[in-house]
C-alpha positions as CSV (number, residue, x, y, z in Angstrom):
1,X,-21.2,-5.6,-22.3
2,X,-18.0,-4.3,-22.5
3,X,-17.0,-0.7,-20.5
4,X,-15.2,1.4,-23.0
5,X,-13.8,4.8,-21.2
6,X,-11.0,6.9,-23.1
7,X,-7.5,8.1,-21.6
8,X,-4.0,9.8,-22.3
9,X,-0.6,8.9,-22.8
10,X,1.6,11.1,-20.8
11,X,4.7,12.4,-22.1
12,X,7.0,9.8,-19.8
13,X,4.6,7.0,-21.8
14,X,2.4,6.5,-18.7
15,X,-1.3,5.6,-19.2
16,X,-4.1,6.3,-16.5
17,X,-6.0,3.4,-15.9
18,X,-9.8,5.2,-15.7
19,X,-11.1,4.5,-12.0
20,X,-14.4,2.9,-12.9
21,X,-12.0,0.0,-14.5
22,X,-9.6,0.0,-11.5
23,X,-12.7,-0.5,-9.5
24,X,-14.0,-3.2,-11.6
25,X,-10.6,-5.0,-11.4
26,X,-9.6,-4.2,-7.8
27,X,-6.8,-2.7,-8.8
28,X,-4.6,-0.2,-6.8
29,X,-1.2,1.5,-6.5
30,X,1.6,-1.1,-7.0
31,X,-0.8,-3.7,-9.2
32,X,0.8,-5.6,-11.9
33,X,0.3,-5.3,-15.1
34,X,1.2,-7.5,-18.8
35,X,1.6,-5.4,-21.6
36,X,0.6,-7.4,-24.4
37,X,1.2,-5.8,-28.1
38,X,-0.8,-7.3,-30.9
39,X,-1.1,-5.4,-34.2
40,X,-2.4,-1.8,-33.8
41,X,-3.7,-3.3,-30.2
42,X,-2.6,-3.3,-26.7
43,X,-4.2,-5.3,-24.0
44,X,-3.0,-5.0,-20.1
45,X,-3.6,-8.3,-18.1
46,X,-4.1,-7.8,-14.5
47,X,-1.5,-10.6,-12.6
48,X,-2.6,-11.9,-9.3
49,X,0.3,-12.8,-7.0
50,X,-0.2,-16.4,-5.5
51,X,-0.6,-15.8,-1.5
52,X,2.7,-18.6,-1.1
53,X,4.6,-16.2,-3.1
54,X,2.8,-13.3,-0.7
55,X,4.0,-15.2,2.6
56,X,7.5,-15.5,1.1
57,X,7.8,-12.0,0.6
58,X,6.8,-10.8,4.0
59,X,8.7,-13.6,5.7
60,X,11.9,-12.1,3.8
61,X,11.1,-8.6,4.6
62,X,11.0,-9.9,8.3
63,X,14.4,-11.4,8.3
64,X,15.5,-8.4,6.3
65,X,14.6,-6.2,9.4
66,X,15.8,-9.0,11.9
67,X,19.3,-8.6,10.6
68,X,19.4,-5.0,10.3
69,X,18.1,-4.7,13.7
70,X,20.7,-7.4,15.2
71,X,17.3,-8.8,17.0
72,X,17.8,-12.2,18.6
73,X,15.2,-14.9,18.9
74,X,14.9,-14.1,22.5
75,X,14.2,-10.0,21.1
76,X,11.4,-11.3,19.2
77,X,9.8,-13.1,22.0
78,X,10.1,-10.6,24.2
79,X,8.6,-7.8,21.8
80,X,5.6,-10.4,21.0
């Protein structure tokens, strides 16, 4: 059966997701959404990121943060 709860659009156009349907859905601060429009209707679609596409991200974020730093290989040894 389907859980119907009721919420409010905010004056910026933002919706609270109700937390009994965050829970359900594991969702949490930064989650993406679709916003699909059909008719009078509008459905959000969770969207999982694949855990390559995760990896890739913090790999980035690590060479990001090598550069800035100026760390050498030998830096990274040394600090592991």
């Amino acid at each position: 059966m389907p859980l119907i709860e009721t919420t409010s659009l905010s004056t910026k156009g933002q919706v609270v997701i109700p937390k009994k349907v965050r829970g359900n859905l594991n969702l949490s601060a930064g989650s993406k959404l679709i916003v699909i429009q059909k008719g009078d209707s509008i459905l959000l679609k969770p969207i999982s990121i694949s855990k390559t596409e995760q990896f890739e991200r913090l790999i980035s974020l690590g060479n990001k943060i090598r550069d800035t730093l100026n760390l050498t290989e030998k830096d990274v040894e040394k600090a592991i």
